[in-house]
Backbone as a chain_set.jsonl record, in Angstrom:
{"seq": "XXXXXXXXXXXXXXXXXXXXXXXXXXXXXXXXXXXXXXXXXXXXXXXXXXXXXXXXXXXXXXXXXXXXXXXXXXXXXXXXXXXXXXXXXXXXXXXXXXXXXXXXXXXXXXXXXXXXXXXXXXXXXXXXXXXXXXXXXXXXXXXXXXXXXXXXXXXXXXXXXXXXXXXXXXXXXXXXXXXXXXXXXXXXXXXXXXXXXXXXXXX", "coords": {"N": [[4.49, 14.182, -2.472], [4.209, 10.845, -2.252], [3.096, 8.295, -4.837], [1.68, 5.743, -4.533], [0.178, 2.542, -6.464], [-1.44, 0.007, -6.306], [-2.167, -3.823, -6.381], [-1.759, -4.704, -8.773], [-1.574, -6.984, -11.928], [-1.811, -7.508, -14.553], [0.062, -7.534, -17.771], [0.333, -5.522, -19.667], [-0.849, -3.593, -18.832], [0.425, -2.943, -16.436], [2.436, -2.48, -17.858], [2.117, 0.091, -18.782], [0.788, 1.884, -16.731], [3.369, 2.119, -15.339], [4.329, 4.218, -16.954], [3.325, 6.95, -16.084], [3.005, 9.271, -13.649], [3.894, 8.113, -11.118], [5.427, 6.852, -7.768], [5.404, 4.477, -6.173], [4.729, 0.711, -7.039], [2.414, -1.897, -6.439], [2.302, -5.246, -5.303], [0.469, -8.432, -4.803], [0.603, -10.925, -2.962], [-0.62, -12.729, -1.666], [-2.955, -15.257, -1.549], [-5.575, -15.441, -1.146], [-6.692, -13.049, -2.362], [-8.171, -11.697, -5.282], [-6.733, -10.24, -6.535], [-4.386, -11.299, -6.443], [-1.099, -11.964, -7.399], [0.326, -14.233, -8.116], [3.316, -16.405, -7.597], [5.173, -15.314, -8.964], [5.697, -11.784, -10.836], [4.576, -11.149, -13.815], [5.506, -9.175, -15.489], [7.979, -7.009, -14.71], [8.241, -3.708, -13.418], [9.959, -1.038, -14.299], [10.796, 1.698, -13.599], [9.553, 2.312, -11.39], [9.258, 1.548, -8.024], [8.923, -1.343, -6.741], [6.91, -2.894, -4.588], [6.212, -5.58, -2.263], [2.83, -7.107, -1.131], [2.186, -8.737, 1.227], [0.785, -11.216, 3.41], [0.641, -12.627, 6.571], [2.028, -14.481, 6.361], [4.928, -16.795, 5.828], [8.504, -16.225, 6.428], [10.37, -16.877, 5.288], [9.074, -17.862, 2.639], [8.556, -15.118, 1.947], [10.884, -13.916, 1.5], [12.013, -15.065, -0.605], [10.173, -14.894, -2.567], [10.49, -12.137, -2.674], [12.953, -11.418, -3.479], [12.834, -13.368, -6.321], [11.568, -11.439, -7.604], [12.609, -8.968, -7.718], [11.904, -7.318, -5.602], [11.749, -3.636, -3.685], [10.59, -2.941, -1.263], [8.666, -4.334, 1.111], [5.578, -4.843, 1.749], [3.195, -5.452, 4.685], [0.705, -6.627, 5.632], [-1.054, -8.062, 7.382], [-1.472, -9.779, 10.937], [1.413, -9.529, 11.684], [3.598, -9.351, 14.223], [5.971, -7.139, 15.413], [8.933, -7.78, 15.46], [9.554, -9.786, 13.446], [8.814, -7.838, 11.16], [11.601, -6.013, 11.354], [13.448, -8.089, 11.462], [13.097, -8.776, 8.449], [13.935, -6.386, 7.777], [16.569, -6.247, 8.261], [17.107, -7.608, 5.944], [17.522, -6.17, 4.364], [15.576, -4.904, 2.876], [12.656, -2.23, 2.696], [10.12, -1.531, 4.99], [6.683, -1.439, 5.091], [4.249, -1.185, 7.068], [0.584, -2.41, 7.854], [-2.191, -1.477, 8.627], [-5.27, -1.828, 9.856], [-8.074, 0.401, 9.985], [-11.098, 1.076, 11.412], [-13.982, 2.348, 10.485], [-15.004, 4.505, 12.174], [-12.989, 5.597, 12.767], [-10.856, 4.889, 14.682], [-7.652, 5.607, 16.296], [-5.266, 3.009, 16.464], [-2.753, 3.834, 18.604], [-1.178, 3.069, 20.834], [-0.851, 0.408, 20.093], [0.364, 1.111, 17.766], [2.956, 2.066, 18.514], [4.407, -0.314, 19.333], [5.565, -0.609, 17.43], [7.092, 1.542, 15.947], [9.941, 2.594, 14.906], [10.629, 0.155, 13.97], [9.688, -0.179, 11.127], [9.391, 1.799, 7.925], [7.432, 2.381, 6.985], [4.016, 3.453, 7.95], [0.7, 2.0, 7.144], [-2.506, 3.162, 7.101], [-5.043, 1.775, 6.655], [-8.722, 1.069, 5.554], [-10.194, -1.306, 7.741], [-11.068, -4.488, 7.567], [-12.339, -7.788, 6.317], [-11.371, -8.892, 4.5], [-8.601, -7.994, 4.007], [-8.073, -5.468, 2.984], [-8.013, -3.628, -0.337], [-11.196, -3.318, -0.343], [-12.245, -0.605, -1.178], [-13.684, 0.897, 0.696], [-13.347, 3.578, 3.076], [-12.711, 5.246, 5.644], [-12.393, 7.857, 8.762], [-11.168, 9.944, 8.047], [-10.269, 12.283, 9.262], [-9.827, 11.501, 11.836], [-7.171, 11.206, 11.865], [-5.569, 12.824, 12.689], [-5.446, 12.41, 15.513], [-3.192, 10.348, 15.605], [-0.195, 9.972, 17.071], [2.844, 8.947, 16.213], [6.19, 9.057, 15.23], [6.332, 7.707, 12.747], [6.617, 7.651, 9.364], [3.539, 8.145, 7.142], [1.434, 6.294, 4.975], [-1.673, 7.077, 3.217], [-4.587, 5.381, 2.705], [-7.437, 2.979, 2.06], [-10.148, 2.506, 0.058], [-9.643, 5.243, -1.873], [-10.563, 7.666, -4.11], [-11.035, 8.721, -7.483], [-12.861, 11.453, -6.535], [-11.861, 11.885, -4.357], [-9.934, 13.581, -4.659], [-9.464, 16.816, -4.054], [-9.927, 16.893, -1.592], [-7.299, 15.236, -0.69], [-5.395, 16.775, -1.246], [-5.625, 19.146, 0.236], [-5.023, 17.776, 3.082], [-3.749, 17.725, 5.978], [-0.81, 16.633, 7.791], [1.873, 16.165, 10.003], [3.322, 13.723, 9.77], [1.774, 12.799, 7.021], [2.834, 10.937, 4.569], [2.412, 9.975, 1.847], [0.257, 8.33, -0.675], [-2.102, 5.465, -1.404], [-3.515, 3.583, -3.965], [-6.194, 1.895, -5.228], [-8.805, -0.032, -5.79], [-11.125, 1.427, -6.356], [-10.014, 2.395, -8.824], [-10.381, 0.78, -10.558], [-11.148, -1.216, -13.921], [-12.097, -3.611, -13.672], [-11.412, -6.78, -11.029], [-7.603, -6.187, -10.307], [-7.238, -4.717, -12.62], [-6.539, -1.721, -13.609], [-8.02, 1.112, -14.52], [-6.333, 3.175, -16.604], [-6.365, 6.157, -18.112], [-7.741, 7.161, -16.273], [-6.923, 7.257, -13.644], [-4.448, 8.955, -14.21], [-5.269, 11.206, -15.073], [-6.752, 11.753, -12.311], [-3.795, 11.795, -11.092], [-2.588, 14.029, -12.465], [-4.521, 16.416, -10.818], [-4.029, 15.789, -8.174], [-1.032, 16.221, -8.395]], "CA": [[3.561, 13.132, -2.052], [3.985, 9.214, -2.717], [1.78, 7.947, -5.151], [1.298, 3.774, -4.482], [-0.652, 1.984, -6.822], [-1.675, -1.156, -5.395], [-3.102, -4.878, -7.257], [-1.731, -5.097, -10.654], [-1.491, -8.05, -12.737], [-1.711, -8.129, -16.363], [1.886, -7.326, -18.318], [0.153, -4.625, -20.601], [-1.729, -2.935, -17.803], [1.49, -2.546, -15.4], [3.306, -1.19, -18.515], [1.101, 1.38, -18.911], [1.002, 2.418, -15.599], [4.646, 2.542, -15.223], [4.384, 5.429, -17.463], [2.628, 8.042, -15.339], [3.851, 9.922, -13.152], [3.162, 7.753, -9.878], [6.358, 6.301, -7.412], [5.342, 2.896, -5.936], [3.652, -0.106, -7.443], [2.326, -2.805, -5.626], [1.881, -6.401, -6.285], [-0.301, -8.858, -3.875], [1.116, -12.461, -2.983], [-1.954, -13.032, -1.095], [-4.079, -15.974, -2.585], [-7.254, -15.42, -1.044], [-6.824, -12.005, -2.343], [-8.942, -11.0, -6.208], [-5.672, -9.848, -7.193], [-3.667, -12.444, -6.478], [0.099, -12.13, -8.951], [1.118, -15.614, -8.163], [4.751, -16.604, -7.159], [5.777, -14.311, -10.055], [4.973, -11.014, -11.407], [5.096, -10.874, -15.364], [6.4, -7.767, -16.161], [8.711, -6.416, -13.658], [8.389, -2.626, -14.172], [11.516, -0.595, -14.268], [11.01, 3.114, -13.839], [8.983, 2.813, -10.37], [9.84, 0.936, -6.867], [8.346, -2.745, -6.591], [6.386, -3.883, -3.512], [4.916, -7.056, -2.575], [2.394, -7.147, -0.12], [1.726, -10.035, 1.999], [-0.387, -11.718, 4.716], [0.724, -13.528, 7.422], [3.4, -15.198, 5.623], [6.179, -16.985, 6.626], [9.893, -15.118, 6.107], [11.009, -18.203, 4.136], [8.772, -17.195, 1.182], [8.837, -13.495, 1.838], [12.502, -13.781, 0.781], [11.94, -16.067, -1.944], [9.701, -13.815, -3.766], [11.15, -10.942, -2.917], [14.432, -11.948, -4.662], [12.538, -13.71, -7.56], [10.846, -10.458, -8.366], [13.532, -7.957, -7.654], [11.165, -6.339, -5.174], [12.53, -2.752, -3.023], [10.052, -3.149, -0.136], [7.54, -5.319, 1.405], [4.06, -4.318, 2.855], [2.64, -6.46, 5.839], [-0.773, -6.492, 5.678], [-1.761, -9.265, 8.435], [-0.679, -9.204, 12.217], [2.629, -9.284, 11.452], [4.862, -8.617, 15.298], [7.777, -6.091, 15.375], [10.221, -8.927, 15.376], [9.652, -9.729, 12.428], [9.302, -6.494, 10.264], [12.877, -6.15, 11.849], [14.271, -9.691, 10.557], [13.326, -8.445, 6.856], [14.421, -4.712, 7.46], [17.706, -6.437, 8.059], [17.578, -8.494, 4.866], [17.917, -5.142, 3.13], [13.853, -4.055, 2.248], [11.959, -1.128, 3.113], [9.387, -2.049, 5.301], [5.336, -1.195, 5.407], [3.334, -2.103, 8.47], [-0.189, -2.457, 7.336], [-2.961, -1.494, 10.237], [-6.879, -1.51, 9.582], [-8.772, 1.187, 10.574], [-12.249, 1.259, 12.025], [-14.652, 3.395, 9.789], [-15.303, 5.455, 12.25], [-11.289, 6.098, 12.805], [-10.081, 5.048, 15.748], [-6.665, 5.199, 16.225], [-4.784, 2.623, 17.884], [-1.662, 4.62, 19.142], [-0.949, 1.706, 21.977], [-0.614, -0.386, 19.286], [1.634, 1.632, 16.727], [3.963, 2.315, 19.262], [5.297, -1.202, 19.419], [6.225, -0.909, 15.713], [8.049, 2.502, 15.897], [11.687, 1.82, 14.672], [10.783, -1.104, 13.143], [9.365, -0.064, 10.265], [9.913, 2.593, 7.36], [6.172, 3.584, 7.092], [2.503, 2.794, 8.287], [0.041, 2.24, 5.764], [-3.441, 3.291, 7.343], [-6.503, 1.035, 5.459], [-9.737, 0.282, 6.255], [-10.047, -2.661, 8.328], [-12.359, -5.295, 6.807], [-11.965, -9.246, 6.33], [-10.541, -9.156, 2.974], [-7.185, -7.538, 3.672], [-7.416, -4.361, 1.815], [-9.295, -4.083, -1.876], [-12.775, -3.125, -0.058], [-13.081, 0.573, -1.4], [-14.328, 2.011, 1.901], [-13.046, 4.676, 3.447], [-12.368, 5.182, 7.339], [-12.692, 9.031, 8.675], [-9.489, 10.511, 7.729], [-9.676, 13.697, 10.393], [-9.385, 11.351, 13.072], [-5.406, 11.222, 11.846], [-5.087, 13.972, 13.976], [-4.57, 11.828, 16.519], [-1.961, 10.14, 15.737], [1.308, 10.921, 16.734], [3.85, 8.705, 15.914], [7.499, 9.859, 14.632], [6.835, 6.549, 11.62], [5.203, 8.109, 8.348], [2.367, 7.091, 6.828], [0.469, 6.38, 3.532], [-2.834, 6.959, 3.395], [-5.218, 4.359, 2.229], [-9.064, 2.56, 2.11], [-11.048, 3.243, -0.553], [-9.332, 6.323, -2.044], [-11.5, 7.403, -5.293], [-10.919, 10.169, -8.393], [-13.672, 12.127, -6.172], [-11.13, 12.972, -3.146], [-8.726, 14.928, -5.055], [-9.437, 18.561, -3.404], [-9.703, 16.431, 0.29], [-6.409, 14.653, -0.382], [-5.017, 18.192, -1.514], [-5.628, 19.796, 1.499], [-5.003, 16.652, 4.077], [-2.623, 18.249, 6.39], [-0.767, 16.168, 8.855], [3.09, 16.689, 9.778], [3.959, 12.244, 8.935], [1.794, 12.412, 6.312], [4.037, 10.945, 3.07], [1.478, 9.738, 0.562], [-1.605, 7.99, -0.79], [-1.843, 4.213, -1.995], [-5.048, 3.621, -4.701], [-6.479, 0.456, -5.995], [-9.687, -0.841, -6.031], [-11.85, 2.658, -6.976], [-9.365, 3.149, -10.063], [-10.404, -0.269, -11.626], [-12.506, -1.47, -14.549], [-12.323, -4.767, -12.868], [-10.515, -6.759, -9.861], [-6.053, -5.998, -10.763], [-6.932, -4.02, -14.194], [-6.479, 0.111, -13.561], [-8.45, 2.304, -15.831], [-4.682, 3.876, -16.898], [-7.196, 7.297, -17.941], [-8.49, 7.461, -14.69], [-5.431, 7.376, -13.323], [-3.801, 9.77, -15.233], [-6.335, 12.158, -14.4], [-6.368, 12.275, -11.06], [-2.638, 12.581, -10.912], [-2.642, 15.084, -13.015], [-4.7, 16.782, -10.666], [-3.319, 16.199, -7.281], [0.248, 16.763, -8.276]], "C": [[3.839, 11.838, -2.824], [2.749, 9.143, -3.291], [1.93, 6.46, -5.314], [-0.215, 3.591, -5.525], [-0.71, 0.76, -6.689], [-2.514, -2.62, -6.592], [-2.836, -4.805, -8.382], [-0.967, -6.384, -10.629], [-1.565, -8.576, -13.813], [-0.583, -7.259, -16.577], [1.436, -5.656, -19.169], [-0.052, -3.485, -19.579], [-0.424, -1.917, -16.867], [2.622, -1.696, -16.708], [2.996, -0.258, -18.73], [1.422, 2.47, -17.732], [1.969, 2.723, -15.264], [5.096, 3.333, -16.27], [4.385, 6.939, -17.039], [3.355, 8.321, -14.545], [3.579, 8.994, -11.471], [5.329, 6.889, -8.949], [6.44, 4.995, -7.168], [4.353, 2.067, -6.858], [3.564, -1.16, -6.558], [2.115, -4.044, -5.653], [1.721, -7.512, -4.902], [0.074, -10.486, -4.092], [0.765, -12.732, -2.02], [-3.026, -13.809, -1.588], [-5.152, -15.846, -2.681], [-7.814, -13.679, -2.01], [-7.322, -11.838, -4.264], [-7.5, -10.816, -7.271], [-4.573, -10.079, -6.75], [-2.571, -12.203, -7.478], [0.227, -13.199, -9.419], [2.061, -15.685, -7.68], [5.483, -15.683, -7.764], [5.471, -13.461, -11.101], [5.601, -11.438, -12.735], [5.488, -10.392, -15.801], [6.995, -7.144, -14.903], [9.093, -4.569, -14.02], [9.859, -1.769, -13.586], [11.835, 0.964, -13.63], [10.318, 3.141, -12.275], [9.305, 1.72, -9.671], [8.711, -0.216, -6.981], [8.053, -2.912, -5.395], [5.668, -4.813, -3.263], [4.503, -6.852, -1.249], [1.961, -8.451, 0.439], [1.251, -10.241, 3.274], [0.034, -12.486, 5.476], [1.703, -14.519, 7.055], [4.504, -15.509, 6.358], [7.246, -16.88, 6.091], [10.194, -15.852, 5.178], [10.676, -17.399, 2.654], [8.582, -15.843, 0.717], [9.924, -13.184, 0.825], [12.549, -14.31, -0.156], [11.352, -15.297, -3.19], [9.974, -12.642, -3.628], [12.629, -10.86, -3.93], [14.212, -12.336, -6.259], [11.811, -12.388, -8.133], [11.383, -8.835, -7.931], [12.72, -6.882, -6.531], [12.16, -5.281, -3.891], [12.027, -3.021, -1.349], [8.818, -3.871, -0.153], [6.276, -4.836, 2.399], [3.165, -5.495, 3.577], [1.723, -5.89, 6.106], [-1.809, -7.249, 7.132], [-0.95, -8.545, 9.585], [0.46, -9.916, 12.549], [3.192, -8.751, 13.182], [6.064, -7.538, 14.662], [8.651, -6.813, 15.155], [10.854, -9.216, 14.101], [9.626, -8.94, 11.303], [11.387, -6.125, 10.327], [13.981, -6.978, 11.251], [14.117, -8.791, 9.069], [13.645, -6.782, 6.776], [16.134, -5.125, 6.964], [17.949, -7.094, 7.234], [17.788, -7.439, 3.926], [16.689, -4.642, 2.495], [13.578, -3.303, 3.477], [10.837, -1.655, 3.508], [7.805, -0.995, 5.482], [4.936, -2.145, 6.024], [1.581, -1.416, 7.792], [-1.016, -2.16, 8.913], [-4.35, -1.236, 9.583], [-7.456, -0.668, 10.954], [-9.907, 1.307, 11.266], [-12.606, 2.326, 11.035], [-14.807, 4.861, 10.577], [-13.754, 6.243, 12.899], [-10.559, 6.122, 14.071], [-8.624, 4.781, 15.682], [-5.807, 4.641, 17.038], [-3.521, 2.969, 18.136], [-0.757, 3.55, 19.701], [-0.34, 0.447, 20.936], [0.865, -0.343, 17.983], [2.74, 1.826, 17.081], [5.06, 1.425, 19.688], [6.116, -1.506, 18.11], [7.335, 0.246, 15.429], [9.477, 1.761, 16.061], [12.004, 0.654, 13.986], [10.3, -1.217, 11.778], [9.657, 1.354, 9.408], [8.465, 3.313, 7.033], [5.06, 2.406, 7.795], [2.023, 2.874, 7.012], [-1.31, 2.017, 6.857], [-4.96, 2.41, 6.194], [-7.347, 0.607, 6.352], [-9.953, -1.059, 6.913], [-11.687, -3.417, 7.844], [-11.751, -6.732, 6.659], [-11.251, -9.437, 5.155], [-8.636, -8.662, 3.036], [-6.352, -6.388, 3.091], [-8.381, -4.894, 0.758], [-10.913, -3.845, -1.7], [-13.309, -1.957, -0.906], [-13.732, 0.831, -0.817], [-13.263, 2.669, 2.803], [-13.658, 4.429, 5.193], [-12.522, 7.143, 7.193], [-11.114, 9.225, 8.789], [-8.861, 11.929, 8.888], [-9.621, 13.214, 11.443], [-7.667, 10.646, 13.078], [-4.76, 12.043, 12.449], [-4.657, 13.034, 15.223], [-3.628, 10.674, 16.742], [-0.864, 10.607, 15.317], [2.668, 10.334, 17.052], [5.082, 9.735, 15.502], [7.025, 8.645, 13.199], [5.958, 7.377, 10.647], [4.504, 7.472, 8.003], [1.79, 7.009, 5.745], [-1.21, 6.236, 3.99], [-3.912, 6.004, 2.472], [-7.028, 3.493, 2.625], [-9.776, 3.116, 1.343], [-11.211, 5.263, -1.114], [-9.979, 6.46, -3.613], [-10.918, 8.481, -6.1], [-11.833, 11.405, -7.522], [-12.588, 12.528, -4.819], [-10.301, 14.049, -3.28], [-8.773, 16.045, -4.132], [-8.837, 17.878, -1.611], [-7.855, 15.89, 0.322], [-5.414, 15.553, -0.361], [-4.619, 18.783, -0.344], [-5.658, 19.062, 2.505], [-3.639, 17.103, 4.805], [-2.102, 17.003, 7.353], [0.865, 15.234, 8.817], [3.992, 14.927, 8.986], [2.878, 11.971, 7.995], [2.181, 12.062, 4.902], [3.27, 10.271, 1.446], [0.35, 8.755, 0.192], [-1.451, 6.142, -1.416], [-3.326, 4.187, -2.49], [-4.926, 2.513, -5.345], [-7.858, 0.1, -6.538], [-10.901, 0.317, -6.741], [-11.383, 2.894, -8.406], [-9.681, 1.561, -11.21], [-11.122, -0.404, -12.439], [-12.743, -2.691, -13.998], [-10.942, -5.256, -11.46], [-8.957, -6.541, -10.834], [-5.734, -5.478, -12.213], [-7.114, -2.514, -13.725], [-7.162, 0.593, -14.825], [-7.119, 3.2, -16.041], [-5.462, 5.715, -17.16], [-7.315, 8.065, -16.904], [-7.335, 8.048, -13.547], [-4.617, 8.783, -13.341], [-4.095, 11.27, -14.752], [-6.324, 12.826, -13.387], [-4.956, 12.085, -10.594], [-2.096, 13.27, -11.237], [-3.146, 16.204, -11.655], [-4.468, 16.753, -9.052], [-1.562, 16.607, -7.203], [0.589, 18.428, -8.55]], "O": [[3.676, 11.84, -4.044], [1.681, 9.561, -2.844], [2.361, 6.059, -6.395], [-1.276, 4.209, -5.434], [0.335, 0.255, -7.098], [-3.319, -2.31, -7.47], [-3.773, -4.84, -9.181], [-0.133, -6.809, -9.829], [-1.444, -9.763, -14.115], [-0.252, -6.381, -15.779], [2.271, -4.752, -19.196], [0.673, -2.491, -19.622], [-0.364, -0.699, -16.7], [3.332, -0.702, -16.549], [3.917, 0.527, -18.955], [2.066, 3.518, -17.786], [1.914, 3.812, -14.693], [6.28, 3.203, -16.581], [5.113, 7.849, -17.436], [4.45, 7.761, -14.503], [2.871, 9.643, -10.701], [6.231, 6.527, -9.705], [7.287, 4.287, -7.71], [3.352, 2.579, -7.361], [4.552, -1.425, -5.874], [1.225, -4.076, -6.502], [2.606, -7.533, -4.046], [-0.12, -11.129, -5.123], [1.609, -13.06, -1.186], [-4.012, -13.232, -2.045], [-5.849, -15.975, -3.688], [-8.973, -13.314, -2.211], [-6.201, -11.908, -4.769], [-7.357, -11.187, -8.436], [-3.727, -9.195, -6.616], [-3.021, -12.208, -8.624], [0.275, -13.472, -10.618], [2.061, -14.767, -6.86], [6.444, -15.197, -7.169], [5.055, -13.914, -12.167], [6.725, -11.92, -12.876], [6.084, -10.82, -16.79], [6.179, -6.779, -14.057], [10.033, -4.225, -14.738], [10.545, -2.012, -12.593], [12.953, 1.312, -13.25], [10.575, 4.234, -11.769], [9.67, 0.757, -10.344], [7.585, 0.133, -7.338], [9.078, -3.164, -4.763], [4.6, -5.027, -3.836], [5.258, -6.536, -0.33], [1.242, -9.149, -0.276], [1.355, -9.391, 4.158], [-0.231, -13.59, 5.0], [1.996, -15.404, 7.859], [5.008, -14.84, 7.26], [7.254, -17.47, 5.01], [10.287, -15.333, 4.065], [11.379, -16.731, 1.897], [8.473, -15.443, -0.442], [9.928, -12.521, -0.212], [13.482, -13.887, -0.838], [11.802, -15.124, -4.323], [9.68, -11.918, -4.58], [12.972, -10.201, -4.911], [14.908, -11.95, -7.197], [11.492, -12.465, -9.319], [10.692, -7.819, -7.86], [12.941, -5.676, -6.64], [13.068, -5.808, -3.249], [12.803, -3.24, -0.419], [8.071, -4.024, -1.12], [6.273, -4.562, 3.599], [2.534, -6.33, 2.93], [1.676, -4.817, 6.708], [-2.904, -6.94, 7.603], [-0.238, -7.541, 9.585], [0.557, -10.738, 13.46], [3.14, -7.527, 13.296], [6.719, -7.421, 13.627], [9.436, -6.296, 14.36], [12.007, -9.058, 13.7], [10.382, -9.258, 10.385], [12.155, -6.059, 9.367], [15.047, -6.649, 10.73], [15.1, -8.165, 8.67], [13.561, -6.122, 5.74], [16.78, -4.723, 5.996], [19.1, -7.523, 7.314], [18.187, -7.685, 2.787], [16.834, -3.912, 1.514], [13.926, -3.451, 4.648], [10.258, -2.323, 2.652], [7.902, 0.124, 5.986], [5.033, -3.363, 5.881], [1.42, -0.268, 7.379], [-0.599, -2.505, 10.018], [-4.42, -0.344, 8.737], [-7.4, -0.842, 12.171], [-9.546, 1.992, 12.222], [-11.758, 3.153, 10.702], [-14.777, 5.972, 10.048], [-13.693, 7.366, 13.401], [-9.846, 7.033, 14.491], [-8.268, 3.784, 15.054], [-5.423, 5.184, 18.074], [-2.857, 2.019, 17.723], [0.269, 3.186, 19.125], [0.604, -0.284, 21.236], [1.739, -1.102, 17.564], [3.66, 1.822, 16.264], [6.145, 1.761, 20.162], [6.989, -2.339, 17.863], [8.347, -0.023, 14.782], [9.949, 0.902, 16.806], [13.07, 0.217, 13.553], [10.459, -2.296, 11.207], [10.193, 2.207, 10.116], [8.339, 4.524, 6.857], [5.138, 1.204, 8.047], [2.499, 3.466, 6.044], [-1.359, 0.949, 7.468], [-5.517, 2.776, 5.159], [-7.161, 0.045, 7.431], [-9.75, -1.987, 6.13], [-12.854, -3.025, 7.815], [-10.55, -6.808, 6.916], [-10.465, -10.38, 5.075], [-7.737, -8.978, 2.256], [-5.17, -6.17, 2.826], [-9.132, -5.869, 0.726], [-11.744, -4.077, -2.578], [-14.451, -2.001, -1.365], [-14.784, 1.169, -1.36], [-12.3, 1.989, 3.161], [-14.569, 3.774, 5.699], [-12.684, 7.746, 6.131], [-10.226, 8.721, 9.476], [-7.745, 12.354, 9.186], [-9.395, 13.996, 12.367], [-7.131, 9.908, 13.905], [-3.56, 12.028, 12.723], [-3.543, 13.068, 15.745], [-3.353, 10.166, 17.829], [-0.44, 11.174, 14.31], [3.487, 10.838, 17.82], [4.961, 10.959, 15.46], [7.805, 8.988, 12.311], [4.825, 7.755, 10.943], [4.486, 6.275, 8.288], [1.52, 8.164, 5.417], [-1.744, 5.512, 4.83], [-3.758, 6.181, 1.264], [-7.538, 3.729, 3.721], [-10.201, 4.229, 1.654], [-12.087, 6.113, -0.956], [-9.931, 5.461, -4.331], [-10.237, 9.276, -5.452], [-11.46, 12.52, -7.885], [-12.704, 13.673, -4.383], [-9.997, 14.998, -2.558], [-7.84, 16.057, -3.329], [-7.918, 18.179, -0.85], [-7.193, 16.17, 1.321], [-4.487, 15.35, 0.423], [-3.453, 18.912, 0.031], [-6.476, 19.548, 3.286], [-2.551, 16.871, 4.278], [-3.025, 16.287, 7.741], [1.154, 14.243, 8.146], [4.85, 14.879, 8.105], [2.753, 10.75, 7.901], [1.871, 12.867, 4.024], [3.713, 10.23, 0.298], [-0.475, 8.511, 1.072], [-0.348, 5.855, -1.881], [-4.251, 4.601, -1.791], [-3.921, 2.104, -5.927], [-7.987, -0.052, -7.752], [-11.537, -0.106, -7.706], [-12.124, 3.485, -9.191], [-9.249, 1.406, -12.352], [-12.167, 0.197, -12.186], [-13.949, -2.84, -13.802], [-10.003, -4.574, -11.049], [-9.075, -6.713, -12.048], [-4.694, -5.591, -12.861], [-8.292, -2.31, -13.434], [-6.766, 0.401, -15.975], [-7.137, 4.16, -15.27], [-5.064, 6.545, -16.343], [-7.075, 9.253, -16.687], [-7.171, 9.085, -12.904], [-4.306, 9.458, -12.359], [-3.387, 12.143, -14.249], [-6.05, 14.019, -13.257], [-4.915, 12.262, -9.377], [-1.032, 13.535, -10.679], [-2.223, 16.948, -11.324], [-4.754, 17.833, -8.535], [-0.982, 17.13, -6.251], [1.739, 18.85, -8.429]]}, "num_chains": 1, "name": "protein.A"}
């Protein structure tokens, strides 16, 4: 199972974290967004895969900070076309397609289906005005019905309290979990403990 940790921004914090046992980190070049990096992360961690997530952005500066901050793949959070996931697959990154959910979990299929091939995963999150960072939760057993071939991370308001559910979350593209805003003491600081903890206890 992928473990994404999502919103860091202090140098101490992200070294920490790039201790544990976790694969992705994530880093938000989204202004309106709490946890905001800037143009350039501070500590570029070494031992786990770099992604920057972004909003609606135009390719220009995609590539700009992807280069200035050595990043592996890029997560598209906004409504991002196929076209473009495509353009930056072929610049050489691993692409995440970002899709908000509905609480009560609808899944739009019709929708995912124009992205198949063009991307390297989904990332399922609650849909809300902010972009991600809400800490609410969508119903996760209506992932049953989707049935892409693209995998998927699971995401919205994932807490230390799902462990057993995330445990037993069957479902044949699902490839792992992305956690942020539940694991904080404030907005882009991780309780590193907390952390720790519950990956201790789903791995």
């Amino acid at each position: 199972m992928i473990i994404k940790v999502c919103g860091m921004c202090d140098v101490e914090n992200i070294r920490q974290l790039e201790q544990l046992d976790i694969d992705w980190m994530g880093f938000i070049f989204y202004s309106d967004s709490p946890r905001y990096v800037g143009p350039k992360v501070s500590y570029l961690p070494k031992k786990v895969k770099k992604i920057g997530v972004f909003v609606d952005q135009i390719p220009q500066i995609i590539s700009e900070r992807a280069k200035q901050n050595h990043l592996q793949m890029i997560q598209l959070h906004g409504s991002e076309p196929p076209w473009y996931c495509i353009n930056l697959q072929e610049e050489g990154y691993k692409i995440i397609k970002s899709f908000g959910i509905d609480t009560d979990g609808f899944i739009p299929n019709a929708q995912l289906n124009a992205y198949e091939g063009k991307c390297d995963y989904f990332l399922f999150d609650t849909k809300t005005k902010l972009h991600g960072g809400s800490g609410k939760r969508f119903n996760w057993e209506k992932l049953a019905n989707y049935d892409g071939d693209t995998p998927f991370i699971l995401s919205g308001g994932i807490s230390p309290e799902d462990t057993e559910e995330i445990k037993s979350f069957k479902h044949p593209k699902f490839a792992g979990i992305d956690i942020n805003s539940r694991f904080e003491i404030e907005p882009a600081y991780k309780d590193i403990e907390m952390v720790k903890s519950f990956i201790k206890q789903i791995r």
